[in-house]
Biopython code that builds the backbone (N, CA, C, O; Angstrom):
import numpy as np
from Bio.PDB.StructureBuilder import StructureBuilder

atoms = [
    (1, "UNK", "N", (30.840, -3.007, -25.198)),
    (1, "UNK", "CA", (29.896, -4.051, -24.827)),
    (1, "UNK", "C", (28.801, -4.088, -25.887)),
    (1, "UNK", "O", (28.249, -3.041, -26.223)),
    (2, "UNK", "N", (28.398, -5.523, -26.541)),
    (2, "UNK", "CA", (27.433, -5.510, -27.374)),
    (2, "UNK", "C", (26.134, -5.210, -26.874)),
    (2, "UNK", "O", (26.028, -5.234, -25.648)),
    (3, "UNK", "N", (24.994, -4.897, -27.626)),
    (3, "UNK", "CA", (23.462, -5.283, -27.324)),
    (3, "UNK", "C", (23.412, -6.596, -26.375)),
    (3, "UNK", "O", (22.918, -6.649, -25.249)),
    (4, "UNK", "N", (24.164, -7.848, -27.237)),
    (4, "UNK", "CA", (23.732, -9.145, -26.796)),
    (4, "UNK", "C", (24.246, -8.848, -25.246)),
    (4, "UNK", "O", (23.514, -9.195, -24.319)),
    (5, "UNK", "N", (25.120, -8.402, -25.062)),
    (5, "UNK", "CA", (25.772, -8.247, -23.630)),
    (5, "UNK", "C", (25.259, -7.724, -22.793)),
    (5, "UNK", "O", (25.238, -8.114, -21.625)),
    (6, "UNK", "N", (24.732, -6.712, -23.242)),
    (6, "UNK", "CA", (23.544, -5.940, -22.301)),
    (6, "UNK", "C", (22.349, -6.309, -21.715)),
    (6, "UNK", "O", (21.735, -6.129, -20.664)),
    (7, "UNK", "N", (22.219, -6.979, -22.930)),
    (7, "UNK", "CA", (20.588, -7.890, -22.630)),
    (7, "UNK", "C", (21.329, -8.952, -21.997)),
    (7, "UNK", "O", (22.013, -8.411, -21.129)),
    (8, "UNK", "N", (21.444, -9.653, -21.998)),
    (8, "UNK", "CA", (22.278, -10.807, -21.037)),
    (8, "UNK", "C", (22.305, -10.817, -19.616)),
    (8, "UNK", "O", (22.123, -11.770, -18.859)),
    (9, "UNK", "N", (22.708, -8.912, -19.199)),
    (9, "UNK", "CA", (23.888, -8.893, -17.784)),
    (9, "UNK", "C", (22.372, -8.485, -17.539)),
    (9, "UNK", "O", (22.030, -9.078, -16.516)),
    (10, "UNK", "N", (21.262, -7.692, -18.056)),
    (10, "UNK", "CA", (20.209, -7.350, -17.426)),
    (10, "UNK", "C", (19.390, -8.415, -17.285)),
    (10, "UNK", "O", (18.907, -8.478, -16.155)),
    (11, "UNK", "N", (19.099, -9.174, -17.937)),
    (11, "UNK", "CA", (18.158, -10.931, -17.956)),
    (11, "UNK", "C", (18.918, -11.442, -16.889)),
    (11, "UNK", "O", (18.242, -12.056, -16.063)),
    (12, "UNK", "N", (20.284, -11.361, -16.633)),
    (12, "UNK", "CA", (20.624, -12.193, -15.112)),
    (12, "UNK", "C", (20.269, -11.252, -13.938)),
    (12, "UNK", "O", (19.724, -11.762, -12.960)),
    (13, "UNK", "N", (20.562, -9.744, -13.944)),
    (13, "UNK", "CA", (20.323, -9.021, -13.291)),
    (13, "UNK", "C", (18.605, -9.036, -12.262)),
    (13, "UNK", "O", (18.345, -9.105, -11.061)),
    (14, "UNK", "N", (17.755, -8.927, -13.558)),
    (14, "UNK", "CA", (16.462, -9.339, -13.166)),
    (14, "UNK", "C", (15.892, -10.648, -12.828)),
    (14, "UNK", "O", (14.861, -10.750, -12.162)),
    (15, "UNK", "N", (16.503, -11.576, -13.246)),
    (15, "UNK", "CA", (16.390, -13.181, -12.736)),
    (15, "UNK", "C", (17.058, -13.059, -11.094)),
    (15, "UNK", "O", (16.593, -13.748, -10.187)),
    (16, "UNK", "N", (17.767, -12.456, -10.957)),
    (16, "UNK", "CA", (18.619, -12.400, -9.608)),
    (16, "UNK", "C", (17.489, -11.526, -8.681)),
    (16, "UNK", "O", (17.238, -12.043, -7.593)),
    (17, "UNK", "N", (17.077, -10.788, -8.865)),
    (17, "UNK", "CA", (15.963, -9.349, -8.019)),
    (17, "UNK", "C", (14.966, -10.794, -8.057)),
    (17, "UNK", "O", (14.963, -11.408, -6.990)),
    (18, "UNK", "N", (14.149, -11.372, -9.151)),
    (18, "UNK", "CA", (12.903, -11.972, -8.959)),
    (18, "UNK", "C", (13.337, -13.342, -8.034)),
    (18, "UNK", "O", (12.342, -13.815, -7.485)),
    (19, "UNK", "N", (14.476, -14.012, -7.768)),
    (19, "UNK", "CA", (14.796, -15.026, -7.075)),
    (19, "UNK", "C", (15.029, -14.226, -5.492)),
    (19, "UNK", "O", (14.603, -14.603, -4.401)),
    (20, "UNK", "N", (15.583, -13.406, -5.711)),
    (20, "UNK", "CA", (15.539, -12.776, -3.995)),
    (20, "UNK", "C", (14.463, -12.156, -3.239)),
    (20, "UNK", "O", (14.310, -12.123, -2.018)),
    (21, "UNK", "N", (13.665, -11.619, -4.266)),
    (21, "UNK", "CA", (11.926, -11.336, -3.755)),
    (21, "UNK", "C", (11.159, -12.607, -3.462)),
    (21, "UNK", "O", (10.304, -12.614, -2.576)),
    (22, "UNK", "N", (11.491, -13.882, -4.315)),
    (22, "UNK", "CA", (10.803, -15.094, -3.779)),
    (22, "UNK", "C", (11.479, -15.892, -2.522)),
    (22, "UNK", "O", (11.081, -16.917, -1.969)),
    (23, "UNK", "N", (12.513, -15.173, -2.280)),
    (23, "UNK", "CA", (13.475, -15.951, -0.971)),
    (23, "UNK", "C", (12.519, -15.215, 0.218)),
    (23, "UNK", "O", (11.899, -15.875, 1.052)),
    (24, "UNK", "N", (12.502, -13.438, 0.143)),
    (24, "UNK", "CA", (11.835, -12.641, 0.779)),
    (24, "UNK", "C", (10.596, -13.227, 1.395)),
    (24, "UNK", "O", (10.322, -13.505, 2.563)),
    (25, "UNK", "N", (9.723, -13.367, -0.079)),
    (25, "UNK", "CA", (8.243, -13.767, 0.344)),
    (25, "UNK", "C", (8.693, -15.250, 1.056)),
    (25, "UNK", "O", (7.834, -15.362, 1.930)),
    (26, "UNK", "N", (9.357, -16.156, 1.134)),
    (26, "UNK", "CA", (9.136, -17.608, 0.831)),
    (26, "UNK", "C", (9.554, -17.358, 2.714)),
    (26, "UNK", "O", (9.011, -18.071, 3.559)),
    (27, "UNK", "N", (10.333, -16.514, 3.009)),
    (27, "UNK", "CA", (11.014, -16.643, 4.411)),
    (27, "UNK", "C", (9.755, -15.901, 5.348)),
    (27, "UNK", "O", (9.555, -16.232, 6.516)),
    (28, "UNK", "N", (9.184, -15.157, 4.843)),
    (28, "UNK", "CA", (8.692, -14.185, 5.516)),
    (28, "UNK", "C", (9.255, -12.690, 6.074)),
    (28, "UNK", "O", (9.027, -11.920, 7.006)),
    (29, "UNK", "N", (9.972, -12.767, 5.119)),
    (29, "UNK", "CA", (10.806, -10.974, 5.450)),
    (29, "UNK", "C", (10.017, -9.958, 4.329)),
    (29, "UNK", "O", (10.120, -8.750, 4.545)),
    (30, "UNK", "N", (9.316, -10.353, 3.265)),
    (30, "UNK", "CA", (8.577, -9.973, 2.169)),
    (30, "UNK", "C", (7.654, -9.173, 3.010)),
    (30, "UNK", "O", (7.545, -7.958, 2.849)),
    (31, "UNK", "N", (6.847, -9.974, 4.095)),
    (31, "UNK", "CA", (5.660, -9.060, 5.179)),
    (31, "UNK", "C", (6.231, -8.659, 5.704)),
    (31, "UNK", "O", (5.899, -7.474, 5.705)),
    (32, "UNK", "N", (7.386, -8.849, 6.550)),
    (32, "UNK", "CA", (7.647, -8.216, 7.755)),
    (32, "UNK", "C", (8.302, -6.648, 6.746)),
    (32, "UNK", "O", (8.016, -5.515, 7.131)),
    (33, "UNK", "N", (8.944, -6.831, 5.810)),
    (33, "UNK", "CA", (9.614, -5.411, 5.232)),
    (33, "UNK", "C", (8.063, -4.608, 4.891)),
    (33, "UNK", "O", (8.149, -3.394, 5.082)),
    (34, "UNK", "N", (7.069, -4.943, 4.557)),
    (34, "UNK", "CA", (5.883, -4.471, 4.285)),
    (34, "UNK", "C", (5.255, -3.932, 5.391)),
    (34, "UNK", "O", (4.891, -2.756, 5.435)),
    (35, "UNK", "N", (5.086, -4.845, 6.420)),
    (35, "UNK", "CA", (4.524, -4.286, 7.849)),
    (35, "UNK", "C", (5.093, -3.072, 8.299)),
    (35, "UNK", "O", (4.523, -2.288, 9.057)),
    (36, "UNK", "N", (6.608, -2.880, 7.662)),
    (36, "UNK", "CA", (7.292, -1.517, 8.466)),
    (36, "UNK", "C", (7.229, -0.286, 7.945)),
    (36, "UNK", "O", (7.562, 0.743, 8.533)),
    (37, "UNK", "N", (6.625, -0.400, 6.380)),
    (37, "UNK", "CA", (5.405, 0.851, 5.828)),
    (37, "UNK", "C", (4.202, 1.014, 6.346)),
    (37, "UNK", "O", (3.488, 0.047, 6.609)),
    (38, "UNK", "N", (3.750, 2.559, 6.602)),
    (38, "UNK", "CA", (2.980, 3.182, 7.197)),
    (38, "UNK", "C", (2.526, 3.651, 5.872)),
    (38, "UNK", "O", (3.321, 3.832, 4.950)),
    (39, "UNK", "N", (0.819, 3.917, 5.736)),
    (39, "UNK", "CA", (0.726, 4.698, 5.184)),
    (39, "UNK", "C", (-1.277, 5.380, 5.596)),
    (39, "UNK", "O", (-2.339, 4.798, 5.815)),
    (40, "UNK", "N", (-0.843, 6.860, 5.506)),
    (40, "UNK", "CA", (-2.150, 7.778, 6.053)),
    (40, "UNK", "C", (-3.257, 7.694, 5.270)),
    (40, "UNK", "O", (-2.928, 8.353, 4.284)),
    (41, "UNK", "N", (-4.504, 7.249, 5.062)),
    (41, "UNK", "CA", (-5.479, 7.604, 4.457)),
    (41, "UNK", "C", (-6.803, 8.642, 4.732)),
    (41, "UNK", "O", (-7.507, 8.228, 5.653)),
    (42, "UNK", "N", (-7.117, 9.481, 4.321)),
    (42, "UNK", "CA", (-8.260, 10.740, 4.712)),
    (42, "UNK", "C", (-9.787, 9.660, 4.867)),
    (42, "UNK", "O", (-10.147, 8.899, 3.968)),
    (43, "UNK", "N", (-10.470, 9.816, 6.116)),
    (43, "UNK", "CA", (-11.906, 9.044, 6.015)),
    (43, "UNK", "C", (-12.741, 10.413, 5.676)),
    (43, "UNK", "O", (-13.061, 11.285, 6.484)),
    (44, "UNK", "N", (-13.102, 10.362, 3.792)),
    (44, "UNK", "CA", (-14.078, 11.305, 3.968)),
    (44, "UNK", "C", (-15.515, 11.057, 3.162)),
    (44, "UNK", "O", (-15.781, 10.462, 2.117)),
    (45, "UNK", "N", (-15.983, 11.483, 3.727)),
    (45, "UNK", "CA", (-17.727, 10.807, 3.281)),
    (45, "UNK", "C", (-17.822, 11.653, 1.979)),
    (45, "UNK", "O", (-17.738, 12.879, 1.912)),
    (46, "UNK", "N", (-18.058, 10.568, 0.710)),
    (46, "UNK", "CA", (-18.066, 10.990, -0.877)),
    (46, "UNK", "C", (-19.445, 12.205, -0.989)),
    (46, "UNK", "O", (-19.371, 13.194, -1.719)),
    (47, "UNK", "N", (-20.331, 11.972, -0.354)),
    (47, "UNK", "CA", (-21.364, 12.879, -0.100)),
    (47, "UNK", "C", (-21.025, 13.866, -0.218)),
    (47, "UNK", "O", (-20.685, 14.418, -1.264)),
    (48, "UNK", "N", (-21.063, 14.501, 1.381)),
    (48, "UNK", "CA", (-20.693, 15.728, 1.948)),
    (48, "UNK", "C", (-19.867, 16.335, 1.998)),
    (48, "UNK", "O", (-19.981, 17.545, 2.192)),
    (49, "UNK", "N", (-17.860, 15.296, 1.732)),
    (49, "UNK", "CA", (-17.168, 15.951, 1.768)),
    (49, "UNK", "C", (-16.357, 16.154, 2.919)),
    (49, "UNK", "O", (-15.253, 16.695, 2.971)),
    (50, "UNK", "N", (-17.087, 15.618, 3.907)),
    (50, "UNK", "CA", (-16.767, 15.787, 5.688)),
    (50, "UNK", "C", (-15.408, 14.850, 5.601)),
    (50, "UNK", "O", (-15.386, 13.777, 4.998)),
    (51, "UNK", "N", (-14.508, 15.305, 6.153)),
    (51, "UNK", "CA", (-13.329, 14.547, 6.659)),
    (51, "UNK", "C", (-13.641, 13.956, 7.916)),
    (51, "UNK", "O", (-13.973, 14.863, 8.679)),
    (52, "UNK", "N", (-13.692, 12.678, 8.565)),
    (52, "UNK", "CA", (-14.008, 12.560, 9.798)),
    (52, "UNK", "C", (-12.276, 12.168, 10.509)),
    (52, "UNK", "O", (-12.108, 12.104, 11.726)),
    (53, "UNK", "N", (-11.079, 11.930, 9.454)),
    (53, "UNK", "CA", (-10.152, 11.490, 10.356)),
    (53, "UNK", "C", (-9.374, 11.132, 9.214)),
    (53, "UNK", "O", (-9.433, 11.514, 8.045)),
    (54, "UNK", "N", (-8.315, 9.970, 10.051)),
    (54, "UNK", "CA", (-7.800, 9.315, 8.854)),
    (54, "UNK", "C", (-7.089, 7.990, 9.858)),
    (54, "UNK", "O", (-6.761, 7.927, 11.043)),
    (55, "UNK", "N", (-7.053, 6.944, 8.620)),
    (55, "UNK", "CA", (-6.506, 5.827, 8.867)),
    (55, "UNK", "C", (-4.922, 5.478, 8.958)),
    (55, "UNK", "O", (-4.289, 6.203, 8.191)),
    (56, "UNK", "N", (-4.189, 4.659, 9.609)),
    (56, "UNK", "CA", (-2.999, 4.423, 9.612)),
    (56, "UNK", "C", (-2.832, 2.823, 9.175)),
    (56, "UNK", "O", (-2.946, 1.788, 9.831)),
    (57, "UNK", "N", (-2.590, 3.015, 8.119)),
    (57, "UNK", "CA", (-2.443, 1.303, 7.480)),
    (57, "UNK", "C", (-1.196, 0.881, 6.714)),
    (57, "UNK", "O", (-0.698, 1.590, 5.839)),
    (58, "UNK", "N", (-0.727, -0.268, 7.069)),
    (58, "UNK", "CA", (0.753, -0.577, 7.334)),
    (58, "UNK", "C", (0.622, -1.314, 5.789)),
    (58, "UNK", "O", (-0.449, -1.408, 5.189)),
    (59, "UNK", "N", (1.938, -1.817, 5.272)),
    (59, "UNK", "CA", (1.511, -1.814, 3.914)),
    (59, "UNK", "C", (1.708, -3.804, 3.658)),
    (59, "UNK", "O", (2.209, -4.491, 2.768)),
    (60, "UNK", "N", (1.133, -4.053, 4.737)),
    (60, "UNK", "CA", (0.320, -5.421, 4.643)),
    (60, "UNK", "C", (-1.153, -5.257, 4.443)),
    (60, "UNK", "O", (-1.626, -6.320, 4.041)),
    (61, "UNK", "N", (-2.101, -4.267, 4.582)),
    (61, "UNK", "CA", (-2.977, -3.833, 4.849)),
    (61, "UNK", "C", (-3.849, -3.874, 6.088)),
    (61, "UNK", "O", (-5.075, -3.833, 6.189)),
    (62, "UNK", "N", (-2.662, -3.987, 7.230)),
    (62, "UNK", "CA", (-3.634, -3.339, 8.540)),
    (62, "UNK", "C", (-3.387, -2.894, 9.015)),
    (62, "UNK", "O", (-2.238, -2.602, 9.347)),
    (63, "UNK", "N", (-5.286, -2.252, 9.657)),
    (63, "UNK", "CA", (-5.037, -0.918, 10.157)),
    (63, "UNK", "C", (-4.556, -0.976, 11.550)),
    (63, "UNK", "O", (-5.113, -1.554, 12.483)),
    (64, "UNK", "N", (-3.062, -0.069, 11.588)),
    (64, "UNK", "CA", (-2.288, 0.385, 12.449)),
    (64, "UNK", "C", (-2.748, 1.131, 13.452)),
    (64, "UNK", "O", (-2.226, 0.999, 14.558)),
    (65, "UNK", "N", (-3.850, 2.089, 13.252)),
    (65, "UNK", "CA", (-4.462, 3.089, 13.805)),
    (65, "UNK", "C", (-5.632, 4.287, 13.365)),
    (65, "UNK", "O", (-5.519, 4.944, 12.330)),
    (66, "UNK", "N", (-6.355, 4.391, 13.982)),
    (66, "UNK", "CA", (-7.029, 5.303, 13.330)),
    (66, "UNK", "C", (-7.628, 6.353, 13.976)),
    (66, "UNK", "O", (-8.079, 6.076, 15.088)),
    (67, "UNK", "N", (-7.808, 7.908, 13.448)),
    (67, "UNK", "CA", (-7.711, 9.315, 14.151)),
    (67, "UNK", "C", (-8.925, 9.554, 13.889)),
    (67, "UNK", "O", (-9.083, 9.327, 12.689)),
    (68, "UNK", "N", (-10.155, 9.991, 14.499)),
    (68, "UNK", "CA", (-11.321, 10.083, 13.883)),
    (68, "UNK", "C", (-11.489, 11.412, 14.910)),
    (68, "UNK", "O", (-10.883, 11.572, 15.969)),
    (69, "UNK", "N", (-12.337, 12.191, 14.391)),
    (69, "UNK", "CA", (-13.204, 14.052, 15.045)),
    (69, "UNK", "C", (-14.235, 13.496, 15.459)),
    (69, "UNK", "O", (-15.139, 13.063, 14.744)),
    (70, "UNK", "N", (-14.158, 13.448, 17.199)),
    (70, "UNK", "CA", (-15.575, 12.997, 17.812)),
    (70, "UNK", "C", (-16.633, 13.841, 17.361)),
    (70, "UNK", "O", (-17.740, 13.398, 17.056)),
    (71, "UNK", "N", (-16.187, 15.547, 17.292)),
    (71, "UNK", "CA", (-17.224, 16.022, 16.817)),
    (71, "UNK", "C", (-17.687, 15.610, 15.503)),
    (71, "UNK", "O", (-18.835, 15.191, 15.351)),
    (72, "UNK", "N", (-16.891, 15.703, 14.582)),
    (72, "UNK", "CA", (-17.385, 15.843, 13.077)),
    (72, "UNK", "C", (-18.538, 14.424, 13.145)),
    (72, "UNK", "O", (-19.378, 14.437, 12.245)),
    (73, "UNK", "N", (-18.613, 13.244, 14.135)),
    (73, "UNK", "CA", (-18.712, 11.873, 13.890)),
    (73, "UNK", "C", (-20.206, 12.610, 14.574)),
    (73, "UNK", "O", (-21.197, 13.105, 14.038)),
    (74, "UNK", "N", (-19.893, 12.448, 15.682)),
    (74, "UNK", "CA", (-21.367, 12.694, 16.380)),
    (74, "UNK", "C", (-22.339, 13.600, 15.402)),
    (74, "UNK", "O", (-23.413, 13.121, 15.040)),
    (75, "UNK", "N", (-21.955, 14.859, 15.004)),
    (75, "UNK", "CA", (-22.682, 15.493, 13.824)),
    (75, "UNK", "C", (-23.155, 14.427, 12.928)),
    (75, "UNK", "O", (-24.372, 14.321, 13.074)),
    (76, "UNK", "N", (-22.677, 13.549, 12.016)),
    (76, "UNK", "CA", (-23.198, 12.682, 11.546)),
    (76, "UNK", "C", (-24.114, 11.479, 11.347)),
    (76, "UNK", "O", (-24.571, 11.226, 12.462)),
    (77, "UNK", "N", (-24.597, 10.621, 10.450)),
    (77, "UNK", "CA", (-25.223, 8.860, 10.668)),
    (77, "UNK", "C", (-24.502, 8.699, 10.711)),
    (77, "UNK", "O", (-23.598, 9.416, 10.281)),
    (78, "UNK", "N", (-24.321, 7.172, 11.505)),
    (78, "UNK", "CA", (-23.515, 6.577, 11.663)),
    (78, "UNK", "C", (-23.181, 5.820, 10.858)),
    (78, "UNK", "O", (-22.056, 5.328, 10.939)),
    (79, "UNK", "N", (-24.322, 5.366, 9.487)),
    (79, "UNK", "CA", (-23.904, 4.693, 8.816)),
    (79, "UNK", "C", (-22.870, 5.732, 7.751)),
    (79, "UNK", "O", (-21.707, 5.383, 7.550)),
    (80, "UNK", "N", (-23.269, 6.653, 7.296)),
    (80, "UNK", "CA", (-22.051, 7.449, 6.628)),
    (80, "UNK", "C", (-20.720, 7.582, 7.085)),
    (80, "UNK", "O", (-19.688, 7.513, 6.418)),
    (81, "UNK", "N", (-20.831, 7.742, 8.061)),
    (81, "UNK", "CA", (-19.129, 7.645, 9.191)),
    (81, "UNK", "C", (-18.854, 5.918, 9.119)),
    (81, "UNK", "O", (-17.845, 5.613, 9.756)),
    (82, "UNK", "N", (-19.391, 5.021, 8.622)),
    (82, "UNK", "CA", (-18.792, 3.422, 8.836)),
    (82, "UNK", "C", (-18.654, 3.472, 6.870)),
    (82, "UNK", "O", (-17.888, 2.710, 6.281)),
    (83, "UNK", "N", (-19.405, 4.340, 6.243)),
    (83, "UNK", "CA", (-18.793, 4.116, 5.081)),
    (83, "UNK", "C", (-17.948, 4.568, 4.503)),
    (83, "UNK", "O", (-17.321, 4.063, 3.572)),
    (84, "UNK", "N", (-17.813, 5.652, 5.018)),
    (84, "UNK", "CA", (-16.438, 6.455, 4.797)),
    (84, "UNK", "C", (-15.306, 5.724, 5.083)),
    (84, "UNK", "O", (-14.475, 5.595, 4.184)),
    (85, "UNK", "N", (-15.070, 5.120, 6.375)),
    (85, "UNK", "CA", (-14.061, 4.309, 6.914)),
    (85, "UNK", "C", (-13.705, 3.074, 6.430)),
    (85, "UNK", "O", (-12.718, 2.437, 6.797)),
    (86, "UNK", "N", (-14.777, 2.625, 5.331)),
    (86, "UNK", "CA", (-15.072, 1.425, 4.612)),
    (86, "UNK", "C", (-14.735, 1.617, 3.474)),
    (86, "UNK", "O", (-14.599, 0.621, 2.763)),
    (87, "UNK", "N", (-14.460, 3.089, 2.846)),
    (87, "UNK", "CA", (-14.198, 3.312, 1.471)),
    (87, "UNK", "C", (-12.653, 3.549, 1.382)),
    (87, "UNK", "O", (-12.028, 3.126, 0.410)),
    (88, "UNK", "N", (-12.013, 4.258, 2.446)),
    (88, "UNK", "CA", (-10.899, 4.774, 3.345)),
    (88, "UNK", "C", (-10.269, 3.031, 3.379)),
    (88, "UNK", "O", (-9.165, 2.867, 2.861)),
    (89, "UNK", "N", (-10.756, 2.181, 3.792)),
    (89, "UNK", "CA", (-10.380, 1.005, 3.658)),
    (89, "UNK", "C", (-9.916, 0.540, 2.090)),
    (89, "UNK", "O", (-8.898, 0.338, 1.428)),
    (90, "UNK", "N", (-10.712, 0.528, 2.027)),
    (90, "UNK", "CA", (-10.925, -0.385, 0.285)),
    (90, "UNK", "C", (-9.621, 0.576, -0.313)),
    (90, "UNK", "O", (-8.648, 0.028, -0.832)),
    (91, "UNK", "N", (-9.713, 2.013, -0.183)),
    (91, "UNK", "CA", (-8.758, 2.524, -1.175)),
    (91, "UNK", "C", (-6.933, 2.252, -0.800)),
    (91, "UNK", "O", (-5.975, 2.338, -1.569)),
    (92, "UNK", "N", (-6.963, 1.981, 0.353)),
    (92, "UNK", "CA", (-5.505, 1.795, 0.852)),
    (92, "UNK", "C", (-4.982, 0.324, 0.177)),
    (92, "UNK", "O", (-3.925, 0.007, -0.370)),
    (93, "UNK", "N", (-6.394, -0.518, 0.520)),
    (93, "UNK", "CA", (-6.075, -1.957, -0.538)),
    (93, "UNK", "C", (-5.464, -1.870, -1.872)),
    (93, "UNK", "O", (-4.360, -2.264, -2.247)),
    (94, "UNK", "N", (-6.460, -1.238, -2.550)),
    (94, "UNK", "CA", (-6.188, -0.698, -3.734)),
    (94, "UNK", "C", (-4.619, -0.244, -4.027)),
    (94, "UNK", "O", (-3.776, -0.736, -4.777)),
    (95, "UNK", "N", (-4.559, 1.151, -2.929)),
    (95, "UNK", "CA", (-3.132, 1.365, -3.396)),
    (95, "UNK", "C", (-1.898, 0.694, -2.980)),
    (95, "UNK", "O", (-0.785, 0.862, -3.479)),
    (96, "UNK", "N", (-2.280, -0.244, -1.812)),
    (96, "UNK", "CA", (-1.109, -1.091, -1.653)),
    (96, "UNK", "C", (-0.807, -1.984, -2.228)),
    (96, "UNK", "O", (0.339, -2.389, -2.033)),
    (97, "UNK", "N", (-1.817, -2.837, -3.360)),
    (97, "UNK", "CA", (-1.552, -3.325, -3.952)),
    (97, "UNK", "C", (-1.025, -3.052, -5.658)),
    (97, "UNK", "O", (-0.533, -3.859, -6.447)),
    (98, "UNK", "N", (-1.265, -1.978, -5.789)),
    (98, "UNK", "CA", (-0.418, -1.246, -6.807)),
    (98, "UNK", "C", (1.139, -1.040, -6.246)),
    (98, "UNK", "O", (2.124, -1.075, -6.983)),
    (99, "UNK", "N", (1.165, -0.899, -5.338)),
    (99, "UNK", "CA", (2.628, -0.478, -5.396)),
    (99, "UNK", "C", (3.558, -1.730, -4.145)),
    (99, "UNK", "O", (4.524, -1.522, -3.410)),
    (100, "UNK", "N", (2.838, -2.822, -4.342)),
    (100, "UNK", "CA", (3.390, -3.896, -3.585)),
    (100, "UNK", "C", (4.709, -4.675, -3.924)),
    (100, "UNK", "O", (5.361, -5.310, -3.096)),
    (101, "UNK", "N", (5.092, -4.506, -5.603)),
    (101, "UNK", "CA", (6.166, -4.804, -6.307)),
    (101, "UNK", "C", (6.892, -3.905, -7.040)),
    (101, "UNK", "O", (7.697, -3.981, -7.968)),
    (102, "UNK", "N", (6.203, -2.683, -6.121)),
    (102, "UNK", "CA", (6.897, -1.120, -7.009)),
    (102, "UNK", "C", (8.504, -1.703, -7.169)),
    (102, "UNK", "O", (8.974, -2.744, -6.710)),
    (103, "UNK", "N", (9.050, -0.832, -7.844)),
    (103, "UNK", "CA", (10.713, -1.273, -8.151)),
    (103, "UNK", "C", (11.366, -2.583, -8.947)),
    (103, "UNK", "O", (12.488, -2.607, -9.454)),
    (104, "UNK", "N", (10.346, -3.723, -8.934)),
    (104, "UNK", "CA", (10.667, -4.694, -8.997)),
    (104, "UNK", "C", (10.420, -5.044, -10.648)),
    (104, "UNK", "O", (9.383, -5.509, -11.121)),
    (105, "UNK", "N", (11.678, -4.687, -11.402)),
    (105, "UNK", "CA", (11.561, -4.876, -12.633)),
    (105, "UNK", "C", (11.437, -3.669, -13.350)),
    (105, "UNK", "O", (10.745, -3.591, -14.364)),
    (106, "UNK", "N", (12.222, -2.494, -12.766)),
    (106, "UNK", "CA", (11.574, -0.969, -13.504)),
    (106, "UNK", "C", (12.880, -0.403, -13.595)),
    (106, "UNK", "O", (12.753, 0.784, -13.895)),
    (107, "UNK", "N", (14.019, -0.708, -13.476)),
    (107, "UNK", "CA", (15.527, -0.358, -14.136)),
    (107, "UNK", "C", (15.502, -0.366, -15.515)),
    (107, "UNK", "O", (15.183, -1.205, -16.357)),
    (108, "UNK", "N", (16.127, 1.348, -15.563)),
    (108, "UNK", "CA", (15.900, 1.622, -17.049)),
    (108, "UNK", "C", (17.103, 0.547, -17.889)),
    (108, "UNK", "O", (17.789, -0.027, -17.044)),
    (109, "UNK", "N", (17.373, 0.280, -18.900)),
    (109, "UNK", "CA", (18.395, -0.476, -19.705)),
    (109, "UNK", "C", (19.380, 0.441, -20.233)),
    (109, "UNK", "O", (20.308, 0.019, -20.924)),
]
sb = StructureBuilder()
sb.init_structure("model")
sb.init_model(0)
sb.init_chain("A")
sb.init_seg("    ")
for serial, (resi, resn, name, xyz) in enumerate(atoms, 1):
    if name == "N":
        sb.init_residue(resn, " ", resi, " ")
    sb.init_atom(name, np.array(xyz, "f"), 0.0, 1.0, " ", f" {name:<3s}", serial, name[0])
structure = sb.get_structure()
């Protein structure tokens, strides 16, 4: 098999993955396969260090659930315990959107 052949069967290969991810998104199976990732995040205040819990966020980005230490919370402000949970937020965004098209286009040649 030539180069040209290779590059060819992989340019249809990947034209074929990016047309079935837009069928995905276009139908709505794109969220629903996303909604059925879970993923755990630690709520911990950048300060102190305190873990108060952790988040359960599905990899649409919502939160599924969340585990919080009545004690560790009550010990605390309250505004530090809503920013923690707010930063705990933001970072799951972050990483779900890094890895929202993981796979998609990363076959070695």
């Amino acid at each position: 098999m030539s180069d040209f052949d290779r590059l060819y069967h992989l340019a249809e290969e990947r034209n074929r993955e990016w047309r079935d991810l837009m069928e995905d998104v276009n139908s709505g199976r794109f969220y629903t396969k996303r909604a059925a990732q879970s993923h755990k995040f630690p709520v911990v205040d950048d300060y102190s260090g305190v873990t108060y819990g952790s988040l359960i966020v599905d990899g649409n980005g919502t939160i599924r659930s969340m585990d919080l230490d009545a004690q560790e919370i009550a010990r605390s402000n309250e505004g530090d315990v809503l920013k923690a949970i707010s930063a705990a937020m933001n970072s799951s965004v972050d990483l779900l959107n890094r890895v929202s098209f993981q796979g998609v286009g990363s076959k070695n040649v």
